[in-house]
GUFI-879698 format. One record per atom (N, C-alpha, C): residue in one letter; residue number from 1; x, y, z; atom name. Coordinates in Angstrom, 1 decimal, padded with zeros to 4 digits, m for minus. Each point is the difference from the previous one (the first is absolute). Last residue first. Example, Ala and Ser with C-alpha at 12.3 -4.5 7.8 and 13.67 -1.06 7.14 Angstrom:
GUFI-879698
<r res="S" n="2" x="012.8" y="m002.2" z="007.1" atom="N"/>
<r res="S" n="2" x="000.9" y="001.1" z="000.0" atom="CA"/>
<r res="S" n="2" x="m000.8" y="001.1" z="000.8" atom="C"/>
<r res="A" n="1" x="000.3" y="m005.7" z="m000.1" atom="N"/>
<r res="A" n="1" x="m000.9" y="001.2" z="000.0" atom="CA"/>
<r res="A" n="1" x="000.9" y="001.2" z="000.0" atom="C"/>
//
This chain:
GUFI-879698
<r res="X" n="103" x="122.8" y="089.3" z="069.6" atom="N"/>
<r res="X" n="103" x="001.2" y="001.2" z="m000.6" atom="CA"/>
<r res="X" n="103" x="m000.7" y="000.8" z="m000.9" atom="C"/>
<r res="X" n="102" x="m001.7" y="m002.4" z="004.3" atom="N"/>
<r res="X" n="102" x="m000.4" y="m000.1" z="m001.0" atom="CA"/>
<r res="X" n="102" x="001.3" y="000.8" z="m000.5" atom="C"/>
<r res="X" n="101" x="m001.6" y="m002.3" z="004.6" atom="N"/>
<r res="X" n="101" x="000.6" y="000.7" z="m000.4" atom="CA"/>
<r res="X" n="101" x="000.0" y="m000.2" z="m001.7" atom="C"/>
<r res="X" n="100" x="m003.9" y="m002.1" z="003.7" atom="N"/>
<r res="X" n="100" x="001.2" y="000.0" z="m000.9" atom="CA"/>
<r res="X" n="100" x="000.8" y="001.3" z="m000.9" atom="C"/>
<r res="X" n="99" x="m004.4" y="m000.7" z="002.9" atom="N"/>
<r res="X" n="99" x="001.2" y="001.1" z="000.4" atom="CA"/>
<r res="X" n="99" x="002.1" y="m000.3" z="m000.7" atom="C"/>
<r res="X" n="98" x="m005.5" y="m002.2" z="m001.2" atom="N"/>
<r res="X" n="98" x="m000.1" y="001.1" z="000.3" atom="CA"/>
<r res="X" n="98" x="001.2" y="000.8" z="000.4" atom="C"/>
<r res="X" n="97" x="000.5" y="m004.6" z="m000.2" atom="N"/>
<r res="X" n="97" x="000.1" y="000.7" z="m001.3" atom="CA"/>
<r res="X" n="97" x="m000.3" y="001.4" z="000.1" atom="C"/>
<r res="X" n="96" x="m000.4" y="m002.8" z="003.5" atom="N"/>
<r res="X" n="96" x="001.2" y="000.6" z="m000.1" atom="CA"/>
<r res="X" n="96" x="m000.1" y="000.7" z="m001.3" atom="C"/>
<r res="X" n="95" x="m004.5" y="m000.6" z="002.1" atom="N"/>
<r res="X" n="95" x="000.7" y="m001.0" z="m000.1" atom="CA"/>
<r res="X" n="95" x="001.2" y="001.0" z="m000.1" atom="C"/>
<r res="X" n="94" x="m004.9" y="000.8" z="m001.5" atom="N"/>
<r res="X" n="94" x="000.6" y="m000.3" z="000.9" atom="CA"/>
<r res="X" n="94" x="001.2" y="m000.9" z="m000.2" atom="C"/>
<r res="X" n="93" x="m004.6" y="002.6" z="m002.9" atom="N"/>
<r res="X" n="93" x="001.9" y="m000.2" z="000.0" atom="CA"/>
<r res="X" n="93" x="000.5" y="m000.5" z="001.7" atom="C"/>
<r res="X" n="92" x="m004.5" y="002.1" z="m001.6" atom="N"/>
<r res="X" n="92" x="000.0" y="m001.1" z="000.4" atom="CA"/>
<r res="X" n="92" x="001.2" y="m000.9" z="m000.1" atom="C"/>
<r res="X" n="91" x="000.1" y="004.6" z="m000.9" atom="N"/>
<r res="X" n="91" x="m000.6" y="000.3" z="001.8" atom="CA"/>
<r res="X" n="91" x="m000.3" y="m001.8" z="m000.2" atom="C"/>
<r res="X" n="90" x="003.1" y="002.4" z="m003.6" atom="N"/>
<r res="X" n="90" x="m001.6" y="m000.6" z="m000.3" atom="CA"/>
<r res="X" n="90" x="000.1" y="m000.6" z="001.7" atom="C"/>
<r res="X" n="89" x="004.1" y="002.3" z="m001.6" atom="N"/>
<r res="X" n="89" x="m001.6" y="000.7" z="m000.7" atom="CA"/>
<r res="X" n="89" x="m001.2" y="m000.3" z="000.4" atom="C"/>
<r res="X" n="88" x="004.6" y="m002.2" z="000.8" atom="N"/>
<r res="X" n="88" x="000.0" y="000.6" z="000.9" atom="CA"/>
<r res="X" n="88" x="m001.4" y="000.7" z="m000.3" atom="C"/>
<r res="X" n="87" x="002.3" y="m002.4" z="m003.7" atom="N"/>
<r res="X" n="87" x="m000.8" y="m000.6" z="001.4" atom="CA"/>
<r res="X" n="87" x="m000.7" y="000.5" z="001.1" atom="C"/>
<r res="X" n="86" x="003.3" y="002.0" z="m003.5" atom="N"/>
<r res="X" n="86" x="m001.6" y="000.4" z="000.1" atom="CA"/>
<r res="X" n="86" x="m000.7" y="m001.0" z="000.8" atom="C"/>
<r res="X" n="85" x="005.2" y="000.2" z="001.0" atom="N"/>
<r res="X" n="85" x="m000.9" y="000.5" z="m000.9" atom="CA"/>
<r res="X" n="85" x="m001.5" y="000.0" z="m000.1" atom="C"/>
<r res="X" n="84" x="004.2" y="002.3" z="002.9" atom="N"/>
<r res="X" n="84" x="m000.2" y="m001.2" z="m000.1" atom="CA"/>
<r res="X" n="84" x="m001.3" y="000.1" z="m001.2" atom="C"/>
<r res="X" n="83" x="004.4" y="003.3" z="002.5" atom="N"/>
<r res="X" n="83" x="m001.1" y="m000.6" z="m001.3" atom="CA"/>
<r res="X" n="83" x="m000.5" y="m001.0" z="000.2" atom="C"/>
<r res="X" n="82" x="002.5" y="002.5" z="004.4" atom="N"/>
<r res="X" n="82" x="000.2" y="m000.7" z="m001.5" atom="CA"/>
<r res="X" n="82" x="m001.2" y="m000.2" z="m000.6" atom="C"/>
<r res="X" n="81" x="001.9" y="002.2" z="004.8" atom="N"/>
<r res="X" n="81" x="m000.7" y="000.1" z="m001.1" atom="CA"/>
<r res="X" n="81" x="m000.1" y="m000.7" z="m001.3" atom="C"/>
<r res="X" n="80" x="001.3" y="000.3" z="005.9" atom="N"/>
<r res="X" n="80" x="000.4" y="m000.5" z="m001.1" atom="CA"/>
<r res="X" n="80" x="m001.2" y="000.5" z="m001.5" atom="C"/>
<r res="X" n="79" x="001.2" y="002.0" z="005.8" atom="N"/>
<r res="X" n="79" x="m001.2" y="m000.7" z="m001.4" atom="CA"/>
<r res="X" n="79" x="001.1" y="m000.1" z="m001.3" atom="C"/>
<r res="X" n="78" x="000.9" y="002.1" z="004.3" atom="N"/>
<r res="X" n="78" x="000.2" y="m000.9" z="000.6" atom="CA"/>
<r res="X" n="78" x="m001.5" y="m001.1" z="m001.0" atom="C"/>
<r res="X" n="77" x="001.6" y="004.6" z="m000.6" atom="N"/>
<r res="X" n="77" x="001.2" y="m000.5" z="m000.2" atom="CA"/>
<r res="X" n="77" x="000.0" y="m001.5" z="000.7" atom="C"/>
<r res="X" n="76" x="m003.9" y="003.2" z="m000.2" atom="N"/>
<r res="X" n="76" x="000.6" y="m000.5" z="m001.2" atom="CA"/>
<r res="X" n="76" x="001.4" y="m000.7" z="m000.1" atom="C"/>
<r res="X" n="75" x="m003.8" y="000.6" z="004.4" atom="N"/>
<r res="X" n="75" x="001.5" y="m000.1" z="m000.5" atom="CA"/>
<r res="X" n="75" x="m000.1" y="m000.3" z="m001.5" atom="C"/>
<r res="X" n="74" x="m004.7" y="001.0" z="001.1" atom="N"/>
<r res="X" n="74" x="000.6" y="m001.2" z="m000.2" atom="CA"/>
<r res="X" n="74" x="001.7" y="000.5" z="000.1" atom="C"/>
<r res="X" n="73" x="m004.4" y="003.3" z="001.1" atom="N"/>
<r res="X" n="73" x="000.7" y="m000.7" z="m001.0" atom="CA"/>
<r res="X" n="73" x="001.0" y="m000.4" z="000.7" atom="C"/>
<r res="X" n="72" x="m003.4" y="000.6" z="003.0" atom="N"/>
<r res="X" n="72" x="000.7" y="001.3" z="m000.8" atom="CA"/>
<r res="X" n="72" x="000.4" y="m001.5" z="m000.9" atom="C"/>
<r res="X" n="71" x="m002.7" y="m000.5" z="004.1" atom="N"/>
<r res="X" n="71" x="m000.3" y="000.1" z="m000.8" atom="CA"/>
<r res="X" n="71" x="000.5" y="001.3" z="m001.0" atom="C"/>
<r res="X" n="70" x="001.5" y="m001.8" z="004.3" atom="N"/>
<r res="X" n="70" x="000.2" y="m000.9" z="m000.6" atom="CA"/>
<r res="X" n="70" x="m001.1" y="000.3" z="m001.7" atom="C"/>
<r res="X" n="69" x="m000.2" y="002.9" z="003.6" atom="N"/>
<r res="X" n="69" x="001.5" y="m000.1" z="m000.2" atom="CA"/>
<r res="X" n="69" x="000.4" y="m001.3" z="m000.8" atom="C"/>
<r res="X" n="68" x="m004.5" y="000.4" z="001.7" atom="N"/>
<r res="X" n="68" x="000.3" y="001.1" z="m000.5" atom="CA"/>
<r res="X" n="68" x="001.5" y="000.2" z="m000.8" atom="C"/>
<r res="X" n="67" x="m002.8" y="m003.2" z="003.0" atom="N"/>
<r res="X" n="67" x="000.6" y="m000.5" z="m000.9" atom="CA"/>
<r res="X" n="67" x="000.6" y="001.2" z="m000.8" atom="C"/>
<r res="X" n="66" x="m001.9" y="m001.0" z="005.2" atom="N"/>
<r res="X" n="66" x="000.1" y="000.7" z="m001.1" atom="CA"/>
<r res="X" n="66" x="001.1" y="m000.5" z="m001.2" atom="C"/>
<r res="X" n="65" x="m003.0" y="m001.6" z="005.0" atom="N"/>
<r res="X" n="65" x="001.2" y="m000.1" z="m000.8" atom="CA"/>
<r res="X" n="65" x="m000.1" y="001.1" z="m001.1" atom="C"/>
<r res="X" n="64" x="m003.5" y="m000.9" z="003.7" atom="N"/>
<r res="X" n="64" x="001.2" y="000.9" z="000.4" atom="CA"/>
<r res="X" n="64" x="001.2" y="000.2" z="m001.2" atom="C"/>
<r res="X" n="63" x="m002.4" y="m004.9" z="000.5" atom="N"/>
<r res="X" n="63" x="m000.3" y="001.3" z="000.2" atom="CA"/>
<r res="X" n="63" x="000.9" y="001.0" z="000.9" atom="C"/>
<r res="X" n="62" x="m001.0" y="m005.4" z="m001.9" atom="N"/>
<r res="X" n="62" x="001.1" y="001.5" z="000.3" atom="CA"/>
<r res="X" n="62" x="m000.7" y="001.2" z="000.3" atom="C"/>
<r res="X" n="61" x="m002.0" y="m004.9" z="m002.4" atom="N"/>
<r res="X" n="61" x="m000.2" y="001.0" z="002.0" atom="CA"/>
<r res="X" n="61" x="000.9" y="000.9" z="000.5" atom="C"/>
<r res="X" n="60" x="000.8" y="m002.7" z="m004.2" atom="N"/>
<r res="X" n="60" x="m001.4" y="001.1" z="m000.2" atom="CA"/>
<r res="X" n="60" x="m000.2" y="000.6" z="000.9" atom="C"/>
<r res="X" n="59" x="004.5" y="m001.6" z="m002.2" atom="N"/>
<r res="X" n="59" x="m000.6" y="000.1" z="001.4" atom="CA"/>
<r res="X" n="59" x="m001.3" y="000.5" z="000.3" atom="C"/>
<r res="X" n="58" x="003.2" y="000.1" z="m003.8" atom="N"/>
<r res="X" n="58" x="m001.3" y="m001.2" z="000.3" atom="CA"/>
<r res="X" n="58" x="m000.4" y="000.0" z="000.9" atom="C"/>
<r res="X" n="57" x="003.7" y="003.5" z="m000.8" atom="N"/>
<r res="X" n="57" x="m001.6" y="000.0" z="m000.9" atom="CA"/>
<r res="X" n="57" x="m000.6" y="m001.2" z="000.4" atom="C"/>
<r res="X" n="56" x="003.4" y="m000.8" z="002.4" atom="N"/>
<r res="X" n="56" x="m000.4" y="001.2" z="000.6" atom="CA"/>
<r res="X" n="56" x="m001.3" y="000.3" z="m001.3" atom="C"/>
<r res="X" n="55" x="003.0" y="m003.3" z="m001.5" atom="N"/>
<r res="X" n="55" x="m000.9" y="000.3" z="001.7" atom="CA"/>
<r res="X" n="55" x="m000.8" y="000.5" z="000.4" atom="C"/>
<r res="X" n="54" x="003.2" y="000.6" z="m003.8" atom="N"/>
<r res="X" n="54" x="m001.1" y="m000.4" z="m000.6" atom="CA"/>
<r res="X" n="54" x="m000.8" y="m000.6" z="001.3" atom="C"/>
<r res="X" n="53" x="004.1" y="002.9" z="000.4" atom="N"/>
<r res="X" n="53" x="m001.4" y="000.3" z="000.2" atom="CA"/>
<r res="X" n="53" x="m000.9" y="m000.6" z="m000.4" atom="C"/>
<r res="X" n="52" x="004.5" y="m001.2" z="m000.5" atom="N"/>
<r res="X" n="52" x="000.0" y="000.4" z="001.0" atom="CA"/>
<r res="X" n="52" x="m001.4" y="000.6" z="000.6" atom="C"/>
<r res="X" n="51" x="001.5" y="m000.4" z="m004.6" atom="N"/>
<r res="X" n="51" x="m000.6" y="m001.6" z="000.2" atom="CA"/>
<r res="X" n="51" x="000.0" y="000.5" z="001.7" atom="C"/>
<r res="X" n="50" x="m001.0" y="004.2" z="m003.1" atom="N"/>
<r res="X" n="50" x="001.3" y="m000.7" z="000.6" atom="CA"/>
<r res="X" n="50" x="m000.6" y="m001.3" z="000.6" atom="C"/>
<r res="X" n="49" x="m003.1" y="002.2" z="m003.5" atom="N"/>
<r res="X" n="49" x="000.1" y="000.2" z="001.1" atom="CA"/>
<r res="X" n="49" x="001.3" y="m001.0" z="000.2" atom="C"/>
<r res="X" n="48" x="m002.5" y="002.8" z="m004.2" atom="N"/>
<r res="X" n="48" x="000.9" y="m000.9" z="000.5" atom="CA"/>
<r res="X" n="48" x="000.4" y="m000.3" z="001.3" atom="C"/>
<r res="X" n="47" x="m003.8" y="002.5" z="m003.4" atom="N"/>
<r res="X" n="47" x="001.2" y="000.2" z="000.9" atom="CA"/>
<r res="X" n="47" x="000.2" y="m001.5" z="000.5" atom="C"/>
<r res="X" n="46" x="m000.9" y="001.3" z="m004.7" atom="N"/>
<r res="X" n="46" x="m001.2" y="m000.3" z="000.6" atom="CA"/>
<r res="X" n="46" x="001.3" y="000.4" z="001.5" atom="C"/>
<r res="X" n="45" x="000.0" y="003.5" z="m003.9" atom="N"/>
<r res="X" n="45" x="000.4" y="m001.6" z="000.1" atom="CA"/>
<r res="X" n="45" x="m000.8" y="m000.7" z="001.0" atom="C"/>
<r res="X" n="44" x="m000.2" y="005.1" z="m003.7" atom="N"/>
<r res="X" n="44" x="000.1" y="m001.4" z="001.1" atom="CA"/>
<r res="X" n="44" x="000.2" y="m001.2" z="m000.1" atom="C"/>
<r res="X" n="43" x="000.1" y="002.8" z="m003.7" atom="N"/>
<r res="X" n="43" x="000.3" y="000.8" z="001.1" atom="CA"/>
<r res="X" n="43" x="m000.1" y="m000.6" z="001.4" atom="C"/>
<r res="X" n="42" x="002.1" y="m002.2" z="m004.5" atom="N"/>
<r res="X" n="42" x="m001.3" y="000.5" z="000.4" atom="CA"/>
<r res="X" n="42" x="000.3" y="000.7" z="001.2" atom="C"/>
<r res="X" n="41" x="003.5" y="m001.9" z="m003.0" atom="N"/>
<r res="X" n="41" x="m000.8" y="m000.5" z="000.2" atom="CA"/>
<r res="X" n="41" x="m001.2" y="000.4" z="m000.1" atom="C"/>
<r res="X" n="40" x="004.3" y="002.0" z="001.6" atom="N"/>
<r res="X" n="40" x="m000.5" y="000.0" z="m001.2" atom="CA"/>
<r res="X" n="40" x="m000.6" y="m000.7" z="m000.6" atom="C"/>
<r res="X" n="39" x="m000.2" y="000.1" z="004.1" atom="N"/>
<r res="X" n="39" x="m000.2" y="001.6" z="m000.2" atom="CA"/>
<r res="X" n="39" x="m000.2" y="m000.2" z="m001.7" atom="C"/>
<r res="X" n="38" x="002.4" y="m003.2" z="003.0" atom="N"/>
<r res="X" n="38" x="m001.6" y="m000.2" z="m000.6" atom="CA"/>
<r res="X" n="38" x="m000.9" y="000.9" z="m000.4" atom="C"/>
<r res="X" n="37" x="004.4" y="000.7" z="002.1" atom="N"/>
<r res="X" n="37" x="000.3" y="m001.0" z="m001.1" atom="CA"/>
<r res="X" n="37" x="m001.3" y="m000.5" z="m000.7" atom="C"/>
<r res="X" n="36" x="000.3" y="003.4" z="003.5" atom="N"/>
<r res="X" n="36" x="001.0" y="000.2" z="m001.4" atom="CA"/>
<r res="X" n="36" x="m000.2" y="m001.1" z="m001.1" atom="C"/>
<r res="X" n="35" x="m004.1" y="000.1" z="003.7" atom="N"/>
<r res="X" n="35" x="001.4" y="000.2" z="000.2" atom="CA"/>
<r res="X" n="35" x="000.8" y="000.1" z="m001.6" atom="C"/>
<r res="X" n="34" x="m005.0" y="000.7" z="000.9" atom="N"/>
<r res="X" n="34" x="000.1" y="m000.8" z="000.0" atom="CA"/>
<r res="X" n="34" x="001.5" y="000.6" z="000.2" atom="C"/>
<r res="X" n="33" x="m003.9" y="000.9" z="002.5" atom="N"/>
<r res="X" n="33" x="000.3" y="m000.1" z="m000.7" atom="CA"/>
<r res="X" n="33" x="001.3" y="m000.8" z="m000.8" atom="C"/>
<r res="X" n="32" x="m003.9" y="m002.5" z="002.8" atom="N"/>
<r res="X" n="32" x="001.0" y="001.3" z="000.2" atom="CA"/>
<r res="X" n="32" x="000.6" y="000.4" z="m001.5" atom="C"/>
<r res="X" n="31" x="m004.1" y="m004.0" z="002.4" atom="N"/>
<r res="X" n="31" x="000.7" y="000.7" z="m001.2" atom="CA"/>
<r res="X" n="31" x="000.8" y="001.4" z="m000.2" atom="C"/>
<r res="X" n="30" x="m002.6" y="m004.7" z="002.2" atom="N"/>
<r res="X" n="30" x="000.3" y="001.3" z="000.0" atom="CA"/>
<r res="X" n="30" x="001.0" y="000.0" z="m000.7" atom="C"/>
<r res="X" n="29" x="m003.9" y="m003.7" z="m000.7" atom="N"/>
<r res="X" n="29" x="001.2" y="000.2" z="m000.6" atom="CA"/>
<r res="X" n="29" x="000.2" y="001.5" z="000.7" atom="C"/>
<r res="X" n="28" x="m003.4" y="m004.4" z="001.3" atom="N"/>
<r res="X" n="28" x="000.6" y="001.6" z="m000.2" atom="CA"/>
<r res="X" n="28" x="001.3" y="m000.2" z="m000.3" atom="C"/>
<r res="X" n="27" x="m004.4" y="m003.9" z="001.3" atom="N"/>
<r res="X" n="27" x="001.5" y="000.9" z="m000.3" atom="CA"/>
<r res="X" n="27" x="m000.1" y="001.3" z="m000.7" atom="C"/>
<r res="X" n="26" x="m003.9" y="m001.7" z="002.9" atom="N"/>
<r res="X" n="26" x="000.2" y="m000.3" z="m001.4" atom="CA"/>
<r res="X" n="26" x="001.9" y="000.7" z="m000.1" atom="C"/>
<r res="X" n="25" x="m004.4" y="m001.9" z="004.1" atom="N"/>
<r res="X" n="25" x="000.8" y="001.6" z="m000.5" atom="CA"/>
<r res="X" n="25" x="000.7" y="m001.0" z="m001.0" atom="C"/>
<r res="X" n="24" x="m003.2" y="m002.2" z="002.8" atom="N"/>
<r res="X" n="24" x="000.0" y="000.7" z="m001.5" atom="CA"/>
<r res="X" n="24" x="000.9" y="001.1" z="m000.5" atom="C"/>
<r res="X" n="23" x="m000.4" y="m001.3" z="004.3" atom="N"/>
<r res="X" n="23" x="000.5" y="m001.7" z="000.1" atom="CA"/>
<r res="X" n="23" x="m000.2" y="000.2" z="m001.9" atom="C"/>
<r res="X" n="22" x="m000.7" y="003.8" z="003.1" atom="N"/>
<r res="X" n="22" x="001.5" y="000.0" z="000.0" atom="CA"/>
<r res="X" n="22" x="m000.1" y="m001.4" z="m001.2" atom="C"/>
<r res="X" n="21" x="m003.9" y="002.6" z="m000.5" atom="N"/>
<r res="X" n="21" x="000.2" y="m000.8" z="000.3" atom="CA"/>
<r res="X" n="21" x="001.7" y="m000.3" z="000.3" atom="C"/>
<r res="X" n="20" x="m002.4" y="004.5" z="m002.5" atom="N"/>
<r res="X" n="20" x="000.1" y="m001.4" z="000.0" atom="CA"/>
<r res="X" n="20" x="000.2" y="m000.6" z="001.3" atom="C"/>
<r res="X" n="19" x="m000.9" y="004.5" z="m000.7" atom="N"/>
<r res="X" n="19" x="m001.4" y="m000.5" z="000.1" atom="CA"/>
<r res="X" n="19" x="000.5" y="m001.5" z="000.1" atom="C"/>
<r res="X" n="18" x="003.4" y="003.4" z="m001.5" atom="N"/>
<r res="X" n="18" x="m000.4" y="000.0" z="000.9" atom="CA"/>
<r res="X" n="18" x="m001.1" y="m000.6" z="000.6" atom="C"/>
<r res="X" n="17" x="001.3" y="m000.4" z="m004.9" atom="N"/>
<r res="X" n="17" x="001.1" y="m000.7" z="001.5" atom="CA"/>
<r res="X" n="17" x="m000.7" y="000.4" z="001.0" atom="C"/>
<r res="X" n="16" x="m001.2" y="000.7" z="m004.7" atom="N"/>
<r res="X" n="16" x="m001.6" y="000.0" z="001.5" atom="CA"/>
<r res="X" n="16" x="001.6" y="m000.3" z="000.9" atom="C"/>
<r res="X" n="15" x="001.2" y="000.1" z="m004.4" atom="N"/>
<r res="X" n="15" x="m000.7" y="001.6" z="001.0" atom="CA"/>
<r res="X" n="15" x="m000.3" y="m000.3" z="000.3" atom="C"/>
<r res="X" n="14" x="003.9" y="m002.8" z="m000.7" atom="N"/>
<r res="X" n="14" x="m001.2" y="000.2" z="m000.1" atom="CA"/>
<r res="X" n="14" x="m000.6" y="001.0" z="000.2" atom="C"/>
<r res="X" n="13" x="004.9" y="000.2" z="m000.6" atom="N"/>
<r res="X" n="13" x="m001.2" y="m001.2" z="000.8" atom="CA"/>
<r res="X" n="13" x="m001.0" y="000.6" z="m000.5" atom="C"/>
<r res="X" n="12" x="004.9" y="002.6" z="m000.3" atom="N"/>
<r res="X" n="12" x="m000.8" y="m000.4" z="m001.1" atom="CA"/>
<r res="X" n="12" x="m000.8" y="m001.1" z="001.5" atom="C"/>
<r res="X" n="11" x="003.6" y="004.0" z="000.9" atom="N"/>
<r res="X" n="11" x="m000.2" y="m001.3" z="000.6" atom="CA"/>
<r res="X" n="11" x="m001.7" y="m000.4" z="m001.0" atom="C"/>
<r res="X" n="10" x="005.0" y="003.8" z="000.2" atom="N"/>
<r res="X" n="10" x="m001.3" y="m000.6" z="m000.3" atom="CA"/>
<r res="X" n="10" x="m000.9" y="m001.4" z="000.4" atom="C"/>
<r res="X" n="9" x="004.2" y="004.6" z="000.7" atom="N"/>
<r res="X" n="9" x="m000.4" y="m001.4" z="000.0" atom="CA"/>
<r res="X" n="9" x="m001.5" y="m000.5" z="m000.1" atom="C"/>
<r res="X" n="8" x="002.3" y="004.5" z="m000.8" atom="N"/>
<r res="X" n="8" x="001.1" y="m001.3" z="000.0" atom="CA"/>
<r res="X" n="8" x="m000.2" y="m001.3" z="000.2" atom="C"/>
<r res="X" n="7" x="m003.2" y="004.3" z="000.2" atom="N"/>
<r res="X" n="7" x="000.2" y="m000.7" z="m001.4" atom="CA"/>
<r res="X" n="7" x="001.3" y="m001.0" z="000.2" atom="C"/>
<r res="X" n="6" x="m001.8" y="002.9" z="003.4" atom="N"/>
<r res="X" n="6" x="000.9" y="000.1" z="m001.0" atom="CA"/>
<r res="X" n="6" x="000.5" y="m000.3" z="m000.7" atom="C"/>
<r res="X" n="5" x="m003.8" y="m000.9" z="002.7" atom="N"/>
<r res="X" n="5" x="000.4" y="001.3" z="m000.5" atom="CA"/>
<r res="X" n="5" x="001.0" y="000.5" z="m000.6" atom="C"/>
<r res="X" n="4" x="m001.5" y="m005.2" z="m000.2" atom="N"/>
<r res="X" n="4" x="000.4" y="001.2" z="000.9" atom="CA"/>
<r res="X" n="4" x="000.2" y="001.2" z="m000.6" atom="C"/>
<r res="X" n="3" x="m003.7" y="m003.6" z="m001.7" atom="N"/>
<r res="X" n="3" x="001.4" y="000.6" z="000.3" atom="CA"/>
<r res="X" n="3" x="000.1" y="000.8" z="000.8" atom="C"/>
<r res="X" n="2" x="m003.1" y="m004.4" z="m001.9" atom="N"/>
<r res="X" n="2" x="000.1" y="000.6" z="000.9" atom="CA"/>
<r res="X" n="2" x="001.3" y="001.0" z="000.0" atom="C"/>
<r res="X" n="1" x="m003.9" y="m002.9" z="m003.1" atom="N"/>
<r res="X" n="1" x="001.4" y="000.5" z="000.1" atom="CA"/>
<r res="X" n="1" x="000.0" y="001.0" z="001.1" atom="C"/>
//
C-alpha cells in the first residue's frame, strides 16, 4: 500500500511493484476521499477520471504530465445512487444483475 501524505489518496499493488516488469504490472484501484454522496457509504472512493483524460493516463511515454488535480473526489452532483441487490456481494457475479435497480 502506497500513501500520500495526506492521506487523500491511496494507491493499493503489489509490494514488490517497484522491482516489477512494466509487461507484469497488475491493476489498481486509486483511491480519494470520498465525496457527499459516498461519504455515507465509506470513507473513500476509487477516483474517477473525466472521459477527456482517459488518453493522457494511457499514455505510458508522456512525461512531464501530472495527474494531481484529477485525484480528488468524484462531482457528487454528476453520480446517480440507487439500491441494488445482493448480487453485487460475491466478486464471481458479473453481468447487469450486479447494477440492477432494486426497491
Amino acid at each position: 500500500m502506497l500513501r500520500r501524505k495526506s492521506r487523500s489518496a491511496s494507491v493499493s499493488s503489489d509490494p514488490n511493484w517497484a522491482s516489477l516488469s512494466p509487461f507484469s504490472l497488475r491493476p489498481i484501484i486509486i483511491t480519494t476521499n470520498a465525496n457527499t454522496i459516498i461519504a455515507k457509504l465509506h470513507d473513500r472512493m476509487p477516483v474517477i477520471l473525466p472521459k477527456d483524460c482517459y488518453g493522457l493516463w494511457l499514455d505510458s511515454i508522456r512525461e512531464g504530465f501530472s495527474f494531481p488535480e484529477y485525484m480528488r473526489p468524484y462531482d457528487p452532483y454528476k453520480m446517480t445512487v440507487y439500491p441494488v441487490g445482493t448480487m453485487v456481494n460475491n466478486v464471481k457475479n458479473e453481468g447487469e444483475g450486479c447494477i440492477r435497480k432494486v426497491d
